[in-house]
ChimeraX commands (.cxc) that place a marker at each C-alpha (Angstrom):
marker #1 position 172.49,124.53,140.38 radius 0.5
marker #1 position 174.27,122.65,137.56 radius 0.5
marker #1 position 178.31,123.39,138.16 radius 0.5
marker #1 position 178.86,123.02,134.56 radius 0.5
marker #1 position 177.12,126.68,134.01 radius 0.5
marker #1 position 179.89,128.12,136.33 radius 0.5
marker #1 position 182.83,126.22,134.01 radius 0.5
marker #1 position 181.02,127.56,130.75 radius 0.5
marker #1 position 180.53,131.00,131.65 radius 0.5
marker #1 position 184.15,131.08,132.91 radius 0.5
marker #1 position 185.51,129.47,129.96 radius 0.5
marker #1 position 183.92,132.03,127.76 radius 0.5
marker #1 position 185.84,134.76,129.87 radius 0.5
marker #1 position 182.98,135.89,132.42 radius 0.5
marker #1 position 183.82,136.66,135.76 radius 0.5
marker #1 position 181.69,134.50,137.89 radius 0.5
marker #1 position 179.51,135.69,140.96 radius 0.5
marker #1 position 177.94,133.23,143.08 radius 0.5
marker #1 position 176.82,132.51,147.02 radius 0.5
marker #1 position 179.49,130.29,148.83 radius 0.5
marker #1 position 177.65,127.14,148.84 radius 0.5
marker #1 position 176.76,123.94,146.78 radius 0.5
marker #1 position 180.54,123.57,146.11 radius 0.5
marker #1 position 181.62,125.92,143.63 radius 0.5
marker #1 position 185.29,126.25,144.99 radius 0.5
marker #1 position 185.54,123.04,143.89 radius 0.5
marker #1 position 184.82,123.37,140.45 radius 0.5
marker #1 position 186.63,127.35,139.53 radius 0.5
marker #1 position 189.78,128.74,141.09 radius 0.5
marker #1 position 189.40,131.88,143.35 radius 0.5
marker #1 position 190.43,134.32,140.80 radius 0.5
marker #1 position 187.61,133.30,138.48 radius 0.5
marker #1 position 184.61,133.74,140.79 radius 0.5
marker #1 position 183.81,136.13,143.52 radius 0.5
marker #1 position 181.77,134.69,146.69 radius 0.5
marker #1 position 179.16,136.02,148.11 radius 0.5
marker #1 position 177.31,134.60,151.52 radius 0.5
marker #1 position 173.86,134.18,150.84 radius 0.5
marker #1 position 172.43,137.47,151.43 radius 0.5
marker #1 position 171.02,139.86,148.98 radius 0.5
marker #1 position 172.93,143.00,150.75 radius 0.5
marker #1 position 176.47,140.46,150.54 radius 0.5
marker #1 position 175.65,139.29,146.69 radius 0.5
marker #1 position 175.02,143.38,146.11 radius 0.5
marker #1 position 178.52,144.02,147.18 radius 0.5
marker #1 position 180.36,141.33,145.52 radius 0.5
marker #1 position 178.39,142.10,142.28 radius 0.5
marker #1 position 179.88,145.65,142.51 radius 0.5
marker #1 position 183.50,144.48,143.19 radius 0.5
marker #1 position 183.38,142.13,140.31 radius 0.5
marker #1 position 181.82,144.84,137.65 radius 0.5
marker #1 position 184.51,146.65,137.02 radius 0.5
marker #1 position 187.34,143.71,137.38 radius 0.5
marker #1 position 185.29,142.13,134.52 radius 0.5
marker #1 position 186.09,144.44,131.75 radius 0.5
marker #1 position 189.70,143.72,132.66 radius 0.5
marker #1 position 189.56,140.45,131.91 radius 0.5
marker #1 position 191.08,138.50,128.99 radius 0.5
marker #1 position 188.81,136.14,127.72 radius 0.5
marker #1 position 191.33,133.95,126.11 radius 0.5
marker #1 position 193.14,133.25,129.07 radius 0.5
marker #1 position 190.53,132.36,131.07 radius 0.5
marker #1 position 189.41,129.70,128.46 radius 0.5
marker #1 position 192.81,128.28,128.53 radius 0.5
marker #1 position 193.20,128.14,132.57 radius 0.5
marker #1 position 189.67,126.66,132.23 radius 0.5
marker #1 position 191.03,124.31,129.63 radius 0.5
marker #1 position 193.63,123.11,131.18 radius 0.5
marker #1 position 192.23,122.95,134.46 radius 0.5
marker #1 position 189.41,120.14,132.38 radius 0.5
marker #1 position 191.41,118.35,130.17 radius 0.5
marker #1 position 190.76,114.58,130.28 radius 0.5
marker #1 position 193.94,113.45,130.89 radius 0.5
marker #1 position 194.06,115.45,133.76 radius 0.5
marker #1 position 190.54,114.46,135.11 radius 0.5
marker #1 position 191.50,110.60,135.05 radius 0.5
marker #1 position 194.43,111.30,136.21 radius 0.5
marker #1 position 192.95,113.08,139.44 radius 0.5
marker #1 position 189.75,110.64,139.30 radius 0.5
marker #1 position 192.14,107.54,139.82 radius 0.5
marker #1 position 194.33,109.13,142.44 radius 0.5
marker #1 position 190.85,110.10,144.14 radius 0.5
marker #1 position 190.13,106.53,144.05 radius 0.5
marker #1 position 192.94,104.84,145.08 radius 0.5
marker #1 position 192.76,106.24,148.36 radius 0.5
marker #1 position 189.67,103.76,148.88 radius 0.5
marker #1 position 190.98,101.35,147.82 radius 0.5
marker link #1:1,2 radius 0.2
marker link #1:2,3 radius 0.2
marker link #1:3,4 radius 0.2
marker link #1:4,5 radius 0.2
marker link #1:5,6 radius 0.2
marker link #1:6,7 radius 0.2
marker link #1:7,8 radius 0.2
marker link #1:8,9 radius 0.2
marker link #1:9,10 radius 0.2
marker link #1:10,11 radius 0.2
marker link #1:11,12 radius 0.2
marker link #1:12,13 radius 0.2
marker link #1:13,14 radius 0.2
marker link #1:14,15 radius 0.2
marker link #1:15,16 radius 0.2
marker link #1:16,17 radius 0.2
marker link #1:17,18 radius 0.2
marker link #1:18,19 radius 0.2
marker link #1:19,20 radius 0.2
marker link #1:20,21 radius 0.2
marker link #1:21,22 radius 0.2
marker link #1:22,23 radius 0.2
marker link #1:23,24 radius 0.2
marker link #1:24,25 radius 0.2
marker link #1:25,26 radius 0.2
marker link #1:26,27 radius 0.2
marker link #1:27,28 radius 0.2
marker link #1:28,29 radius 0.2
marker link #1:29,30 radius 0.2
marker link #1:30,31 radius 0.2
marker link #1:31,32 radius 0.2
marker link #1:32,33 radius 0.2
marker link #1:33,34 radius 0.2
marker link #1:34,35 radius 0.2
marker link #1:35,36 radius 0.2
marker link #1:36,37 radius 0.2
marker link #1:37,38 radius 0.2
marker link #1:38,39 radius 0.2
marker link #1:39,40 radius 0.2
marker link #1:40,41 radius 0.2
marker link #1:41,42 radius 0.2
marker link #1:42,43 radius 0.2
marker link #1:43,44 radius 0.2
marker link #1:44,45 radius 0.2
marker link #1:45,46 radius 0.2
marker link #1:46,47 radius 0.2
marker link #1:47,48 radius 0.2
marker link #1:48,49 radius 0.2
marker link #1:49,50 radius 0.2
marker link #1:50,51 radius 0.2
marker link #1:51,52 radius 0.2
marker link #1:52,53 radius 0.2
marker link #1:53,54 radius 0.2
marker link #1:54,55 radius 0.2
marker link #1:55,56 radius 0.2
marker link #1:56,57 radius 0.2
marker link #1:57,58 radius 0.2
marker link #1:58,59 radius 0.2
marker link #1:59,60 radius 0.2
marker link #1:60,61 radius 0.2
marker link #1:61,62 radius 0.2
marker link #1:62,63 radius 0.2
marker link #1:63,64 radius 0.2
marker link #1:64,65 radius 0.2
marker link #1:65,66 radius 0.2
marker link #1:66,67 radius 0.2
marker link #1:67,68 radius 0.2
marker link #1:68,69 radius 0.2
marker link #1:69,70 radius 0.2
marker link #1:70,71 radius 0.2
marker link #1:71,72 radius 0.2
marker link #1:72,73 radius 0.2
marker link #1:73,74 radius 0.2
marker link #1:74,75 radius 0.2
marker link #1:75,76 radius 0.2
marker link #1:76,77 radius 0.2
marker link #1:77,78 radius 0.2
marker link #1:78,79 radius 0.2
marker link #1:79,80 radius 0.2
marker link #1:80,81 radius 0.2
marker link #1:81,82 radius 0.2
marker link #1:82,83 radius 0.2
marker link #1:83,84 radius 0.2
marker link #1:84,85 radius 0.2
marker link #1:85,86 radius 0.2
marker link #1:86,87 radius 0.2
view
């Protein structure tokens, strides 16, 4: 699945629920997304922790973190860094 779904939906203040694979720790911090394994009974229960967190949450700051977290500056920054270590 396209990790760019995961970004928008937390940028517009969604609490995201996913299974634990195909990366998706990579691209949201832990407080934005609850993991589930993948198993229906496991995404049940994570669905129903994250429910009533959700209406908790501010939207606006979770646009910022998200944001901040993407700013270009900050993603060349990290891509070079990344890269010089093959160099």
């Amino acid at each position: 699945m396209n990790k760019f779904i995961y970004l928008e939906a937390a940028s517009s203040g969604l609490l995201v629920v996913s299974t634990n694979v195909g990366g998706i720790t990579e691209v949201l911090p832990h407080d934005m997304i609850h993991l589930a394994n993948p198993d229906p009974a496991d995404l049940i229960k994570k669905l129903e922790e994250a429910i009533p967190k959700a209406k908790n949450i501010p939207a606006h700051k979770f646009h910022e973190k998200v944001k901040n977290l993407y700013n270009w500056r900050d993603v060349a920054a990290r891509t070079v860094i990344f890269l010089t270590k093959f160099n």
